[in-house]
C-alpha positions as CSV (number, residue, x, y, z in Angstrom):
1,X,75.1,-21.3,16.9
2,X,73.4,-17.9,17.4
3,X,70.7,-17.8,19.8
4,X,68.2,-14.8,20.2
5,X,66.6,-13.5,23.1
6,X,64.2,-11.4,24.4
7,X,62.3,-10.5,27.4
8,X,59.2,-8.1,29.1
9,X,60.0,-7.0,32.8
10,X,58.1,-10.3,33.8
11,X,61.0,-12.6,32.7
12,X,63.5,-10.0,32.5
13,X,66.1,-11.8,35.1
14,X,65.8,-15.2,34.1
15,X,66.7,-14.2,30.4
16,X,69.7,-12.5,32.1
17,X,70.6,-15.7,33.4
18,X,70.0,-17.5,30.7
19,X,71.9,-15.2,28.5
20,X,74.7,-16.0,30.4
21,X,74.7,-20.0,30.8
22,X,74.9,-20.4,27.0
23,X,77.4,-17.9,26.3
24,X,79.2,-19.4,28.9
25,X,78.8,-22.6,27.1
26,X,79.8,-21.2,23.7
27,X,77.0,-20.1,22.5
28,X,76.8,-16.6,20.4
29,X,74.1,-14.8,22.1
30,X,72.0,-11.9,20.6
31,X,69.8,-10.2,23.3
32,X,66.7,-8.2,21.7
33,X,65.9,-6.8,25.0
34,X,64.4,-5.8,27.0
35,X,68.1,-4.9,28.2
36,X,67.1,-2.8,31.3
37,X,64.1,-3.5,33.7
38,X,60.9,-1.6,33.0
39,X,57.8,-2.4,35.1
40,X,55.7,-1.0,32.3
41,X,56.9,-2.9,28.9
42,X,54.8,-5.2,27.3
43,X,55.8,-8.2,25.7
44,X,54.6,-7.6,21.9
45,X,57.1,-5.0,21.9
46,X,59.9,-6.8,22.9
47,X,58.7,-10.8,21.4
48,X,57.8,-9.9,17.8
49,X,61.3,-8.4,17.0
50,X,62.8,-11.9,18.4
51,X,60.3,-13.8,16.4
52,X,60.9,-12.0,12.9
53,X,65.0,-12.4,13.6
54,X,64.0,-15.9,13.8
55,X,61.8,-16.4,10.8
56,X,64.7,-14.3,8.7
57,X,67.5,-16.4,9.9
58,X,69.2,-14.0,11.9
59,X,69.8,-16.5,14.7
60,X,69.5,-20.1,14.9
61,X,66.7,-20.4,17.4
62,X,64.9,-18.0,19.9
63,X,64.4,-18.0,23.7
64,X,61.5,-15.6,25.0
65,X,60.5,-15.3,28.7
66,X,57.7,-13.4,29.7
67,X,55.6,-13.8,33.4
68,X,54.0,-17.0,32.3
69,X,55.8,-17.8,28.9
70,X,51.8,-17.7,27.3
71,X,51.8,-14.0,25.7
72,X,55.1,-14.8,24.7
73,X,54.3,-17.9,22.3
74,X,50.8,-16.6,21.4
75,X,53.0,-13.4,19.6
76,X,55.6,-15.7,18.9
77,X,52.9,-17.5,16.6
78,X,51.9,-14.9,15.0
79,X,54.9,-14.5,12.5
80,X,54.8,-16.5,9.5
81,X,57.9,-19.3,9.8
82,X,57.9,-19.1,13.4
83,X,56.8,-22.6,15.4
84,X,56.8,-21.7,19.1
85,X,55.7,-23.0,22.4
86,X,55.3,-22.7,26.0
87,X,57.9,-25.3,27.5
88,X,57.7,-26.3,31.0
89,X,59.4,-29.8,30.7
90,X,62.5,-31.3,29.1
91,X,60.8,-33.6,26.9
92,X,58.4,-31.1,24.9
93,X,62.3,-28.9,24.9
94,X,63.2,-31.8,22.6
95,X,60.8,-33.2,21.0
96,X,59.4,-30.0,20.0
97,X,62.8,-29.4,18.1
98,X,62.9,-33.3,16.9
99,X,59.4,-33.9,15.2
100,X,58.2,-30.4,15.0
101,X,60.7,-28.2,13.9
102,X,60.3,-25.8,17.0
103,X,62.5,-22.6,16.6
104,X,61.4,-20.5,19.0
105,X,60.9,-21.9,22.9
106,X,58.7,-19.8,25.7
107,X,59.3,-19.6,28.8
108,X,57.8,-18.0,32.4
109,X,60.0,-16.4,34.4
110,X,57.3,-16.6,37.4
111,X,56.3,-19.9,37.1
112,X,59.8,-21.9,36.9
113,X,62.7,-21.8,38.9
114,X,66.4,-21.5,37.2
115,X,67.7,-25.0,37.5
116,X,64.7,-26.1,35.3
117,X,64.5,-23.1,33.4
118,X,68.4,-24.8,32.6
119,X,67.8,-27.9,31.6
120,X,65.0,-26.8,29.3
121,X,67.5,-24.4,27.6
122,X,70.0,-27.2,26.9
123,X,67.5,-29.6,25.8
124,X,66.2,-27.1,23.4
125,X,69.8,-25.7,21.8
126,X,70.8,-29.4,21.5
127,X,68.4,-30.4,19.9
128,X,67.9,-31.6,16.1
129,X,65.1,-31.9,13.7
130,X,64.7,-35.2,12.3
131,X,63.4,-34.4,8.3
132,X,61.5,-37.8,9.1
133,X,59.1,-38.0,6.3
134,X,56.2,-38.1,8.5
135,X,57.2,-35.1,10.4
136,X,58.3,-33.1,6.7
137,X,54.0,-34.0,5.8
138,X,53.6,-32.3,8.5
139,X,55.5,-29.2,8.5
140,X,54.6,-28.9,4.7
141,X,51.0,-28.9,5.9
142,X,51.5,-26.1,9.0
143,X,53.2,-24.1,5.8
144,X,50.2,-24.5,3.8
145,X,47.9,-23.1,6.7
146,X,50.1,-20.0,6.7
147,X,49.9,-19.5,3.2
């Protein structure tokens, strides 16, 4: 399963590490950057290309850190096919796959620590959408808004 990630300078080292637990659990990584610390990036820059290789199909699901994991989702949302959110439990990791569809999970670098930032990561990469009816009504109608 190929998951993509990117990164501003605000959750630049967790996606390092986070890079490197699921490659080091199989995983085929592909890192849209930032790949080098830069005080002065911005997260649009850096989010919407992981978003769009999501809503192409260019990898599975996405990962995107940013200071707080909020500017991250808000351009996350902004691509059409792209069903993100700011994760801070295991539960949401999960369920948001399972009843939602969620391909795209946010997360802040400065407002978790790793062994969380972890678990939310596996929850989220193990987790499958259920095509329950109720939860396809509802998917068909976020497709309609975007239309």
């Amino acid at each position: 399963m190929k998951i993509g990630l990117a990164a501003d300078h605000g959750g630049f080292e967790l996606k390092n590490k986070v890079r490197s637990w699921l490659q080091e659990a199989g995983f085929e990584t592909v890192d849209l950057g930032a790949h080098e610390y830069d005080a002065e990036d911005d997260y649009p820059d850096l989010v919407h290309p992981l978003a769009a290789a999501v809503a192409r199909g260019e990898v599975f699901r996405g990962i995107a850190v940013c200071g707080s994991g909020v500017g991250a989702a808000i351009v996350a949302n902004k691509t059409k096919g792209v069903r993100a959110a700011l994760i801070t439990e295991t539960y949401s990791a999960r369920q948001g796959v399972e009843h939602d569809d969620m391909n795209l999970m946010c997360l802040g670098g400065r407002v978790i620590g790793p062994e969380l930032a972890r678990e939310l990561v596996f929850a989220f990469v193990h987790a499958r959408y259920s095509g329950e009816e109720r939860h396809e009504r509802r998917l068909d109608k976020l497709k309609k808004i975007e239309r």
